[in-house]
C-alpha positions as CSV (number, residue, x, y, z in Angstrom):
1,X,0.0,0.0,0.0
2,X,1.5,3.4,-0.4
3,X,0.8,6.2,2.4
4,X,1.3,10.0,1.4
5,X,1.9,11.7,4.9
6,X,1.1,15.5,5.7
7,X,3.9,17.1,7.7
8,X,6.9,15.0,8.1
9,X,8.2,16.6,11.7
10,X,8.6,14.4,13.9
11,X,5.3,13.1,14.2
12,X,4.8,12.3,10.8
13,X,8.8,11.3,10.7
14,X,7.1,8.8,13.6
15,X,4.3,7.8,12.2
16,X,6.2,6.8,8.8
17,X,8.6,4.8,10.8
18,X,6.0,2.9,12.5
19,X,4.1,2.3,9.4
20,X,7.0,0.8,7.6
21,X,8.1,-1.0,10.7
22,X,4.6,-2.9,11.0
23,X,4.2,-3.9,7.2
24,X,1.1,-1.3,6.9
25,X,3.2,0.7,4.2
26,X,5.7,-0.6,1.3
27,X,5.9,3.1,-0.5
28,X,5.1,6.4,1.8
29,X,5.0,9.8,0.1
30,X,6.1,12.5,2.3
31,X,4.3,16.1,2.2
32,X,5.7,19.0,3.7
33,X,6.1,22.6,3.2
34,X,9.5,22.6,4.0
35,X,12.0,20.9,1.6
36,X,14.6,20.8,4.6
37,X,12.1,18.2,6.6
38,X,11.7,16.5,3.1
39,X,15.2,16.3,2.2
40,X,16.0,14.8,6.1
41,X,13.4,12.4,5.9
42,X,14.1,11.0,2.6
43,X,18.1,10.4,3.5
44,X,17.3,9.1,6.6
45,X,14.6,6.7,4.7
46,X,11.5,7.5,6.1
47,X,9.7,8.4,2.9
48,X,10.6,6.7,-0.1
49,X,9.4,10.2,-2.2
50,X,8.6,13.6,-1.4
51,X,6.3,16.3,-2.6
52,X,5.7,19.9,-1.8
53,X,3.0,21.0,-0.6
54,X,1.6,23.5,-3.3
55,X,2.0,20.8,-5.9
56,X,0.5,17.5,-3.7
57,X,-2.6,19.7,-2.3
58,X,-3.5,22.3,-4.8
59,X,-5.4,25.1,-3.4
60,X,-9.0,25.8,-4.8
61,X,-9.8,28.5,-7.1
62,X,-13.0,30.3,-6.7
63,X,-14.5,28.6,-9.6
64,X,-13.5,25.6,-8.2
65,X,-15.0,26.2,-4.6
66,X,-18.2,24.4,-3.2
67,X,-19.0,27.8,-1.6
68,X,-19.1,29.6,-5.2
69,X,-22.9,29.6,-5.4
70,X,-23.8,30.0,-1.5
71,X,-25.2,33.4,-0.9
72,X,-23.9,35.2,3.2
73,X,-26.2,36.4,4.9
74,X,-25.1,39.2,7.8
């Protein structure tokens, strides 16, 4: 199974460890907005990839928002 983990401090450092350690994960993606965390985590083998976080979780556009049609009321 692959696992792509937000935030790979050391939580989801942890968390990727303990994943591959238990069999639950063969491939884990790791997302973070810092490229130092990624670049740690992939020499020290916790993730087998990484990906930044503008380009893993894109952010809506307004056309693309479920909130485009709602109407506020204040």
């Amino acid at each position: 199974m692959t696992i792509a983990i937000v935030g790979i401090g050391l939580i989801g450092g942890s968390l990727a460890i303990s994943l591959k350690e238990n069999g639950f994960a063969k491939r884990i993606i790791g997302v973070d907005v810092s490229q130092e965390n990624l670049d740690k985590a992939v020499r020290r083998r916790l993730i087998d990839e990484d990906a930044p976080m503008d380009q893993a979780i894109p952010r809506p556009t307004a056309s693309s928002s479920p909130f485009r049609s709602m109407s506020w009321c204040t």
